[in-house]
Structure formats: C-alpha cells, structure tokens
Jmol script that loads the backbone (N, CA, C; Angstrom):
load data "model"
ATOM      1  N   UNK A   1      46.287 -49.454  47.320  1.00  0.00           N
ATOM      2  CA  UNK A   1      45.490 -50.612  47.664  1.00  0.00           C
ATOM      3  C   UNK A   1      44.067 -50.192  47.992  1.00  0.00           C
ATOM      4  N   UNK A   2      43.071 -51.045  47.927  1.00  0.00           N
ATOM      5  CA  UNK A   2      42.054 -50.662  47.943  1.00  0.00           C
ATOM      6  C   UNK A   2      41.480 -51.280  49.211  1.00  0.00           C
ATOM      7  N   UNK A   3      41.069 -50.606  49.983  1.00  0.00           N
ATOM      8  CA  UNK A   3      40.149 -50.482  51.308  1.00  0.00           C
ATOM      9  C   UNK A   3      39.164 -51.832  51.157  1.00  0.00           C
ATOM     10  N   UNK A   4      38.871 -52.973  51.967  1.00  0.00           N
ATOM     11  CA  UNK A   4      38.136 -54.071  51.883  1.00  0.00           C
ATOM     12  C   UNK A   4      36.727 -53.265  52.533  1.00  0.00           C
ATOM     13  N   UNK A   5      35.316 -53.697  52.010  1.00  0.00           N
ATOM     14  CA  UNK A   5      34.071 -52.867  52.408  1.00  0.00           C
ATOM     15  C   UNK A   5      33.904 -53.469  53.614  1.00  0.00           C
ATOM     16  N   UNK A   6      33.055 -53.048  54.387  1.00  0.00           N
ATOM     17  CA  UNK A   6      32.691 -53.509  55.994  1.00  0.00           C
ATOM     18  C   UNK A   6      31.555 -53.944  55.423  1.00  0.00           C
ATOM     19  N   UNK A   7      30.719 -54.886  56.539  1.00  0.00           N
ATOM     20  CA  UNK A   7      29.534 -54.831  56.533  1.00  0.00           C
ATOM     21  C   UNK A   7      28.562 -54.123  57.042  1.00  0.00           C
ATOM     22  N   UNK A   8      27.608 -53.682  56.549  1.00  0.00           N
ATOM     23  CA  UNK A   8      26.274 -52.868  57.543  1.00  0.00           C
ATOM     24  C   UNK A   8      26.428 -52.816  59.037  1.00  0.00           C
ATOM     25  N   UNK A   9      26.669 -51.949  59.658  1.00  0.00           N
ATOM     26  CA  UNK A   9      26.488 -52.205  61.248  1.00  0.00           C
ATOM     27  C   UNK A   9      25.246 -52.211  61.321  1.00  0.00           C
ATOM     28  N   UNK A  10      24.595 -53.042  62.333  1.00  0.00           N
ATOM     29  CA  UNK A  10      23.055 -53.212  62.805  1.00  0.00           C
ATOM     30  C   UNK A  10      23.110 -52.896  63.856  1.00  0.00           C
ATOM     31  N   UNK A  11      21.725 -52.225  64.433  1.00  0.00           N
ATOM     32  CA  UNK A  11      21.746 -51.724  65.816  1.00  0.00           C
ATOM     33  C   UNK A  11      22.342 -52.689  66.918  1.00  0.00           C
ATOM     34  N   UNK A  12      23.130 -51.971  67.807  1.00  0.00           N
ATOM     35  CA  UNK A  12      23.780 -53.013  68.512  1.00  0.00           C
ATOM     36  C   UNK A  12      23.355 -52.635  70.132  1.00  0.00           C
ATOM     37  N   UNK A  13      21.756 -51.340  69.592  1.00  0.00           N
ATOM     38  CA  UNK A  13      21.514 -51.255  70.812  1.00  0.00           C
ATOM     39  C   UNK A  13      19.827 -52.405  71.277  1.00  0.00           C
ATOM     40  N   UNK A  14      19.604 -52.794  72.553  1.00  0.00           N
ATOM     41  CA  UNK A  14      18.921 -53.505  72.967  1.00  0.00           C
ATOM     42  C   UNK A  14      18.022 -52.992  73.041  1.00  0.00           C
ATOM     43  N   UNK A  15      16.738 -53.757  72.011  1.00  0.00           N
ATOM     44  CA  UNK A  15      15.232 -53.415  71.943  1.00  0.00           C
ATOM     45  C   UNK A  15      14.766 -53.769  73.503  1.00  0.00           C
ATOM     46  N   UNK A  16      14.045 -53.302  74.186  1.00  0.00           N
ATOM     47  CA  UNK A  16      13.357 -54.013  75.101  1.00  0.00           C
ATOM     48  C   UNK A  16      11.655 -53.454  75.136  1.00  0.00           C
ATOM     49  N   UNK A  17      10.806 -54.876  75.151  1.00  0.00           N
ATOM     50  CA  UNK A  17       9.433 -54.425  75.006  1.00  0.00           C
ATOM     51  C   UNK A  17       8.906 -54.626  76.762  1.00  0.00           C
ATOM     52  N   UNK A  18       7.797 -53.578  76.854  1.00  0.00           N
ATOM     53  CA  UNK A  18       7.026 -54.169  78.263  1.00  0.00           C
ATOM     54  C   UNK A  18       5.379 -53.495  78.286  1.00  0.00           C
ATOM     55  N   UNK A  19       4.429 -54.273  79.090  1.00  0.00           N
ATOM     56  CA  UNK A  19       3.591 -54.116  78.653  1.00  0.00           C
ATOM     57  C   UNK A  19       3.181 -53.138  79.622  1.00  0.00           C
ATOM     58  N   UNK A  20       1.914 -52.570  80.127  1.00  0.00           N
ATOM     59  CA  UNK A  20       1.406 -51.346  80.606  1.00  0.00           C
ATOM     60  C   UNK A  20       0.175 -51.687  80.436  1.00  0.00           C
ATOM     61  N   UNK A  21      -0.826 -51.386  81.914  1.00  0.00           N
ATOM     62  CA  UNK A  21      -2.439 -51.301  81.990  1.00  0.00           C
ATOM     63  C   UNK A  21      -2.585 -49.757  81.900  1.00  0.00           C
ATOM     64  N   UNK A  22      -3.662 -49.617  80.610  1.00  0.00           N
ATOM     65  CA  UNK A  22      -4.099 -48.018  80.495  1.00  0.00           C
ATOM     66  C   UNK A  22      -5.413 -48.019  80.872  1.00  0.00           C
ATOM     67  N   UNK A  23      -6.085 -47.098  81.875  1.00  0.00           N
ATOM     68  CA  UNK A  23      -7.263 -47.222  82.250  1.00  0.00           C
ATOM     69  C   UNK A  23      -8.317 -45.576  81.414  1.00  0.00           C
ATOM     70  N   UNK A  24      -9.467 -45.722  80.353  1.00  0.00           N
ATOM     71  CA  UNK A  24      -9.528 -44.607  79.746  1.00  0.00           C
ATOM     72  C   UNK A  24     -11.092 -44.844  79.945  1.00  0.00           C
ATOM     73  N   UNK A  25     -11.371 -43.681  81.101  1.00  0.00           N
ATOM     74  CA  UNK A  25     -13.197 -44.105  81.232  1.00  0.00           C
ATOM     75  C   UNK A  25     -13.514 -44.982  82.446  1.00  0.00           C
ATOM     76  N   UNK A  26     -14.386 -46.186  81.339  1.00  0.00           N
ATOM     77  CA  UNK A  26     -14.785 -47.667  81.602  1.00  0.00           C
ATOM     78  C   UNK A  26     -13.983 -48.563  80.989  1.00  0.00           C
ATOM     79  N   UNK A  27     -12.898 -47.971  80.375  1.00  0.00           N
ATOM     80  CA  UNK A  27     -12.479 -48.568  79.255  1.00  0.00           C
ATOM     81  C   UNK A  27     -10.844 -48.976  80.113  1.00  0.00           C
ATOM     82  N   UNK A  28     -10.344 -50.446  79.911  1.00  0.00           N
ATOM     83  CA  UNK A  28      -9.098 -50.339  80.620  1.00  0.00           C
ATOM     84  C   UNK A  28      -8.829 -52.176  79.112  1.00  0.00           C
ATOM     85  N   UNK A  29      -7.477 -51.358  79.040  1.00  0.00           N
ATOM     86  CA  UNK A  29      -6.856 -52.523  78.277  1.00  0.00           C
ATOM     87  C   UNK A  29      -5.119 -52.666  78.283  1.00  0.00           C
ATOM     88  N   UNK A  30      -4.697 -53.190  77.826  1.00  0.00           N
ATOM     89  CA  UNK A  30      -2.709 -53.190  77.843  1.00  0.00           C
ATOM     90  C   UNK A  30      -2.371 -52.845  76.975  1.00  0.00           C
ATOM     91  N   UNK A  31      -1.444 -51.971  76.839  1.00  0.00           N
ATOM     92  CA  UNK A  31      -0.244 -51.337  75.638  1.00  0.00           C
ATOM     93  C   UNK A  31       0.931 -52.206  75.679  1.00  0.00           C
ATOM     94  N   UNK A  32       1.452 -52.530  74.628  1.00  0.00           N
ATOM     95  CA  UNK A  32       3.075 -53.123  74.629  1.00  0.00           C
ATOM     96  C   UNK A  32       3.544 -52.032  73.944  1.00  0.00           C
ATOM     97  N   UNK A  33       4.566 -51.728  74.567  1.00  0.00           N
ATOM     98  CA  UNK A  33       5.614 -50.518  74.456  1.00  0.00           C
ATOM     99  C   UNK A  33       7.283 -51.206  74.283  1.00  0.00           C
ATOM    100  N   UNK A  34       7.532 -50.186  73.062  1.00  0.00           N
ATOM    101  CA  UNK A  34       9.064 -50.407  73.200  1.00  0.00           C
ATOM    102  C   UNK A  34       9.637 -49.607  73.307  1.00  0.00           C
ATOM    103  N   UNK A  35      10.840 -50.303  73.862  1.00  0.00           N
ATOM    104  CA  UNK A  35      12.163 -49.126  74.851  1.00  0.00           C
ATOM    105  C   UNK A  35      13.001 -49.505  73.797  1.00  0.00           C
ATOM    106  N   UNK A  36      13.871 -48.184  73.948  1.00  0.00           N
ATOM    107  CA  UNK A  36      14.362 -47.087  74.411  1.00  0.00           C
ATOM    108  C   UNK A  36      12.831 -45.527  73.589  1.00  0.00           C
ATOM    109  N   UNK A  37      12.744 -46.763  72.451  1.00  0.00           N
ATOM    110  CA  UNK A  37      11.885 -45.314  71.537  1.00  0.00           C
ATOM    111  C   UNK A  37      10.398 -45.217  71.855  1.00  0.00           C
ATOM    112  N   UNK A  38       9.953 -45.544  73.148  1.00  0.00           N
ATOM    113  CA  UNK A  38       8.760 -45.207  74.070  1.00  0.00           C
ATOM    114  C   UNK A  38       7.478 -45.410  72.801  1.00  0.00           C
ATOM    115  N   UNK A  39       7.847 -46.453  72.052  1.00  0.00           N
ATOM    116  CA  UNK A  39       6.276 -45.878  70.990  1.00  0.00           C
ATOM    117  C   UNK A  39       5.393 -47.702  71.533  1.00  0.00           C
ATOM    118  N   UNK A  40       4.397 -47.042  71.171  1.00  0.00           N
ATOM    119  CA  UNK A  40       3.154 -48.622  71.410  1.00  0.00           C
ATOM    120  C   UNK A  40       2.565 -48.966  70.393  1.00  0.00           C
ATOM    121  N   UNK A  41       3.461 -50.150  70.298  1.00  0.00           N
ATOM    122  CA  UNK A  41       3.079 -50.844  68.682  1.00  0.00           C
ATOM    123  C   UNK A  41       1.834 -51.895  69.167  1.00  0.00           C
ATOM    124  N   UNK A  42       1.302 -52.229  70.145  1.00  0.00           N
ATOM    125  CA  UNK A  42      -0.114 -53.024  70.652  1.00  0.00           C
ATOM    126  C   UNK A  42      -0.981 -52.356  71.470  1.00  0.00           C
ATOM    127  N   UNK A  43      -2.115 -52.737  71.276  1.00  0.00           N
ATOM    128  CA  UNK A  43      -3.054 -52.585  72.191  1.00  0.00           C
ATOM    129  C   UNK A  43      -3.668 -54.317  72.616  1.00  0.00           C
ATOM    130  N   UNK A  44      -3.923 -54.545  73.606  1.00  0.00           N
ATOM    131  CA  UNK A  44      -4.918 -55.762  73.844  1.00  0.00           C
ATOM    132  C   UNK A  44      -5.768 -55.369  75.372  1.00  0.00           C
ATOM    133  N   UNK A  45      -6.995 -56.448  74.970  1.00  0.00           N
ATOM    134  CA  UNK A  45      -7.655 -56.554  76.102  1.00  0.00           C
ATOM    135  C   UNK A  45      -7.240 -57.166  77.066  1.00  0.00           C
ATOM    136  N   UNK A  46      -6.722 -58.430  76.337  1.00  0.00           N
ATOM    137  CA  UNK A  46      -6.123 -59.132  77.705  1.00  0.00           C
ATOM    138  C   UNK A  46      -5.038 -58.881  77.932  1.00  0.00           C
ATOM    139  N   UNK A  47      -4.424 -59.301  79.546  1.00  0.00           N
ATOM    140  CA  UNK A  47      -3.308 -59.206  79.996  1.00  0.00           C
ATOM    141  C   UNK A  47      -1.871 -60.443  79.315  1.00  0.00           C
ATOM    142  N   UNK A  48      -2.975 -61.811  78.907  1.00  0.00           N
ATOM    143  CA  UNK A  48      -1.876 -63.078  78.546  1.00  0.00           C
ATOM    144  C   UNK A  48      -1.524 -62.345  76.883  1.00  0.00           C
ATOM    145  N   UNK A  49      -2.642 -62.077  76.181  1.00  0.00           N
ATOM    146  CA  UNK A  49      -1.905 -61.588  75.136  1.00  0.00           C
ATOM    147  C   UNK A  49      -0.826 -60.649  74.751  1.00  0.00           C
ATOM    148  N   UNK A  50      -0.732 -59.386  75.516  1.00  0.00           N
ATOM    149  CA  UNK A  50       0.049 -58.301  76.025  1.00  0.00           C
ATOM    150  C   UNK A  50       1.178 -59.216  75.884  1.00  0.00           C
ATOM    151  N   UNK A  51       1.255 -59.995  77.289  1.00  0.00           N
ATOM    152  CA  UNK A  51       2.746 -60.697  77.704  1.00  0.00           C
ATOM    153  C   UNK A  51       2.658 -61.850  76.666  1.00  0.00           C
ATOM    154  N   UNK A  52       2.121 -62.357  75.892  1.00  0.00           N
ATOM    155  CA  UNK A  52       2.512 -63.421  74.798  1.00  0.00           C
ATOM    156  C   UNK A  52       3.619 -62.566  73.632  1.00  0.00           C
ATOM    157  N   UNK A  53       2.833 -61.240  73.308  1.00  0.00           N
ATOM    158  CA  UNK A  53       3.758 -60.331  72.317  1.00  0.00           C
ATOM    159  C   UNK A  53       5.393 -60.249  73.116  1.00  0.00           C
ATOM    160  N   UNK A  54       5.082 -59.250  74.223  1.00  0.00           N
ATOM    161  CA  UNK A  54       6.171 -58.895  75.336  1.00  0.00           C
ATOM    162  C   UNK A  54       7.188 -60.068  75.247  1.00  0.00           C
ATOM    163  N   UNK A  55       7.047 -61.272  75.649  1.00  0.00           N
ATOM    164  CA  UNK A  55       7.857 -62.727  75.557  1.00  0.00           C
ATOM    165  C   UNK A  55       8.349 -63.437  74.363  1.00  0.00           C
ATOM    166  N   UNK A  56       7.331 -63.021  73.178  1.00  0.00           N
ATOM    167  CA  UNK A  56       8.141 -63.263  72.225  1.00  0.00           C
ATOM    168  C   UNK A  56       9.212 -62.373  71.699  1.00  0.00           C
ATOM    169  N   UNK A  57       8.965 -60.600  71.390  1.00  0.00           N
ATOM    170  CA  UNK A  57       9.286 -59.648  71.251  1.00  0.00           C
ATOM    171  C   UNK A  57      10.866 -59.625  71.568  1.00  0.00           C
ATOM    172  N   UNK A  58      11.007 -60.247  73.368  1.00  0.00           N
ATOM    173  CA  UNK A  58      11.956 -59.800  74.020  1.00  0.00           C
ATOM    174  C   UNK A  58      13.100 -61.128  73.360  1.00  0.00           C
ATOM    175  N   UNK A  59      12.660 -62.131  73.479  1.00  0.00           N
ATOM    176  CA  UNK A  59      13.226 -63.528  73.299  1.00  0.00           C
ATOM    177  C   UNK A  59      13.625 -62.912  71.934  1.00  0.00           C
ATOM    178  N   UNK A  60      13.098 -63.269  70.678  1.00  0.00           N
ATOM    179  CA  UNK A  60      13.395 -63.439  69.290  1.00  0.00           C
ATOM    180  C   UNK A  60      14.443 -61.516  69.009  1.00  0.00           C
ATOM    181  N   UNK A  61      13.597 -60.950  69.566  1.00  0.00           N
ATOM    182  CA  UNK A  61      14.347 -59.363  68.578  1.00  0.00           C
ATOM    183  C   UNK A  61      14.338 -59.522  67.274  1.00  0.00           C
ATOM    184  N   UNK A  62      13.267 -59.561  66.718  1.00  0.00           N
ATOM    185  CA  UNK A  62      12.553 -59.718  65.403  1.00  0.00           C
ATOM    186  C   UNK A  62      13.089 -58.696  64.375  1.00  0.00           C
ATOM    187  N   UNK A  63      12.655 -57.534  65.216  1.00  0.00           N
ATOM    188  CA  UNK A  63      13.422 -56.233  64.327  1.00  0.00           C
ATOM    189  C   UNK A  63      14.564 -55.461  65.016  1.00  0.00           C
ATOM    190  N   UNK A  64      15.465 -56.058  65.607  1.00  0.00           N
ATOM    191  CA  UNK A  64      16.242 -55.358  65.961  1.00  0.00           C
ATOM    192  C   UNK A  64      17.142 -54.968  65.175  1.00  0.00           C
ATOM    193  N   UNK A  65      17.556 -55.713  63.935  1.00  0.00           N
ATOM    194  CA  UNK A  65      18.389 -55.321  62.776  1.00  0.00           C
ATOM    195  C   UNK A  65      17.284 -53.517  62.434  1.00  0.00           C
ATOM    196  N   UNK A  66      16.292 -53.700  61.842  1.00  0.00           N
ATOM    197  CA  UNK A  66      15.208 -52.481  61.708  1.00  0.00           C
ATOM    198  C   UNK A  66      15.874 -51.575  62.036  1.00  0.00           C
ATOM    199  N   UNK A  67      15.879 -51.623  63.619  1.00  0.00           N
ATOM    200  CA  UNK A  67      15.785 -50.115  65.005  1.00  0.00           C
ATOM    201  C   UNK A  67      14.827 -50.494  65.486  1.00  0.00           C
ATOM    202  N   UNK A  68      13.770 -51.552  65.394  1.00  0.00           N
ATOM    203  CA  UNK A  68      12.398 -51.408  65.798  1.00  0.00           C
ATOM    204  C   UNK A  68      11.167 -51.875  64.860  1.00  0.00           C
ATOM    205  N   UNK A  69      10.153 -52.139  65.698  1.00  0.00           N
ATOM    206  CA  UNK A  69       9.322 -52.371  64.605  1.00  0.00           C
ATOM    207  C   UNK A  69       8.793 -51.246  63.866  1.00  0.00           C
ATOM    208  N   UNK A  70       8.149 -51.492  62.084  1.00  0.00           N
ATOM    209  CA  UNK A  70       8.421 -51.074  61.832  1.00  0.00           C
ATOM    210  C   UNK A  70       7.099 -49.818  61.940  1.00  0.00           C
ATOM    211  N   UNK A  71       7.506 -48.564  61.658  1.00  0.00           N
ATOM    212  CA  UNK A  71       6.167 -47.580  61.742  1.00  0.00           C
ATOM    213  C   UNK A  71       4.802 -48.079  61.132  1.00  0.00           C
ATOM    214  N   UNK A  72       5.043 -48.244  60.102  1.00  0.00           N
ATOM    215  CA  UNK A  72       3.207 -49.199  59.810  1.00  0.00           C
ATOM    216  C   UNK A  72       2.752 -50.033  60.616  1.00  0.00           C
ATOM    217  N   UNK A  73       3.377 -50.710  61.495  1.00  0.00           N
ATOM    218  CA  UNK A  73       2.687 -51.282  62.406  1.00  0.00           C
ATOM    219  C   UNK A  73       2.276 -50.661  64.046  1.00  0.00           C
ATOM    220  N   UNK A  74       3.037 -50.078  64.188  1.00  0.00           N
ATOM    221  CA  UNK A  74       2.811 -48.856  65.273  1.00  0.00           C
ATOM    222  C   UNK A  74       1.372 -49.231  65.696  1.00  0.00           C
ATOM    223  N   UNK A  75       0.696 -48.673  66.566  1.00  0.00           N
ATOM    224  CA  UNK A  75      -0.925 -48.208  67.306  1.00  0.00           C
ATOM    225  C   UNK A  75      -0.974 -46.792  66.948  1.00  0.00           C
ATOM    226  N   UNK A  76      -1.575 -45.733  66.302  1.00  0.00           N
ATOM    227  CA  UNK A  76      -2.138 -44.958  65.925  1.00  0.00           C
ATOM    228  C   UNK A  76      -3.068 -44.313  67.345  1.00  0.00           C
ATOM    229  N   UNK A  77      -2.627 -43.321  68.118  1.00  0.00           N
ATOM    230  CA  UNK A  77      -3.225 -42.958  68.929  1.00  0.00           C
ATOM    231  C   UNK A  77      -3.735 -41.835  69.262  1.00  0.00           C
ATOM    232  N   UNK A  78      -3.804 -41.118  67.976  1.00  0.00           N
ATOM    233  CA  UNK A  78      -4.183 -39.835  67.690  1.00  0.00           C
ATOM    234  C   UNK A  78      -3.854 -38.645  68.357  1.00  0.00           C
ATOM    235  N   UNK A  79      -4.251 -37.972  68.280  1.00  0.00           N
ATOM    236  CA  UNK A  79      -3.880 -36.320  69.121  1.00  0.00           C
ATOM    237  C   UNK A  79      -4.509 -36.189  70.560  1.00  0.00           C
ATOM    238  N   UNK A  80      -5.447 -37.060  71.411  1.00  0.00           N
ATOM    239  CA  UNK A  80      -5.736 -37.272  72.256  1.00  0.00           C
ATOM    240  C   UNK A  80      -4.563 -36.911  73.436  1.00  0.00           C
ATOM    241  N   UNK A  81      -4.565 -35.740  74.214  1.00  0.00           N
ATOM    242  CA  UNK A  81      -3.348 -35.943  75.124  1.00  0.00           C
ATOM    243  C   UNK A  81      -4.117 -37.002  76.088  1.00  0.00           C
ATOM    244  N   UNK A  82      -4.598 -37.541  76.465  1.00  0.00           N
ATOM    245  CA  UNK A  82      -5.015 -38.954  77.689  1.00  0.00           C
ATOM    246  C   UNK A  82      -4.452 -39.836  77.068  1.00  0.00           C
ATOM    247  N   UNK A  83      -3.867 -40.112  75.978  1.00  0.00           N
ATOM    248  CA  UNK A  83      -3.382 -41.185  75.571  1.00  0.00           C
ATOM    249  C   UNK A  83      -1.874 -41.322  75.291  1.00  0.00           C
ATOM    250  N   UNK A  84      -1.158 -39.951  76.059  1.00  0.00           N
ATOM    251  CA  UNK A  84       0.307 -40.096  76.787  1.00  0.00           C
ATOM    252  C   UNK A  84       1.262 -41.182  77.477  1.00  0.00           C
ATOM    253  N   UNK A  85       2.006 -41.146  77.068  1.00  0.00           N
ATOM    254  CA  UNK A  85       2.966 -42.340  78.276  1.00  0.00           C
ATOM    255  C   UNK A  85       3.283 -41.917  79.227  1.00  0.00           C
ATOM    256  N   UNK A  86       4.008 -41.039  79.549  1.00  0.00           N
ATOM    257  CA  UNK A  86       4.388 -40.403  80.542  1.00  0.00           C
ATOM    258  C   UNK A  86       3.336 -39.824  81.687  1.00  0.00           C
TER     259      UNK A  86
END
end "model"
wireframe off; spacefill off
backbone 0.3
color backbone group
C-alpha cells in the first residue's frame, strides 16, 4: 500500500516582533526587531510608526508560514559594531 503524502509542516514556532529606541550620536530613531531570529527588518523615526508595524506584524503573522520576513527586506546595517543588539 502506498503511504498517503502529508502536507508541508509550517513553522509552528511564534514570530514575535518588538520595537527598540537606538540612540547613534544626535541621531536617535526605532528598530522593529523580530524574535526568536533577533534580525531588524525596520528602522523609523517615529515611535507610532515602529508600533503601527509591531501591531500589525504581531496580530496578522504575515510570514510566519516563511520563518520570517523575508531577507530582502531585512535593514542592512553594515559592519558597524554600534549598530549591535545586544
């Protein structure tokens, strides 16, 4: 007999986004960061925009089928160590 196929498992682990004030200089703006895989797919000036992404992000799980959003959209933050999470 022949084995019936499964479907795709999709991540069944929980994206969670949150936002973060980075202060660089004179320069201070918000990162949205996602958990568990610590990367910062935003930058904004303001704080309502930050949490407009953050609130939708968390609500919908847009890419949680993905793993995440996807690397082309990422923030690009170059080799700069000041621009660490930790």
């Amino acid at each position: 007999m022949r084995r019936e196929k499964k479907p795709a498992k999709f991540s069944t682990q929980e994206l969670k986004y949150k936002k973060k004030l980075v202060k660089e200089g004179k320069e201070v703006y918000w990162r949205v960061i996602e958990y568990p895989k610590n990367i910062v797919v935003a930058e904004y000036f303001f704080e309502e925009d930050a949490s407009r992404m953050v609130k939708f992000q968390n609500e919908n799980q847009v890419f949680k089928g993905d793993g995440g959003i996807p690397e082309m959209l990422h923030v690009k933050l170059g080799h700069n160590p000041d621009h660490s999470l930790e």
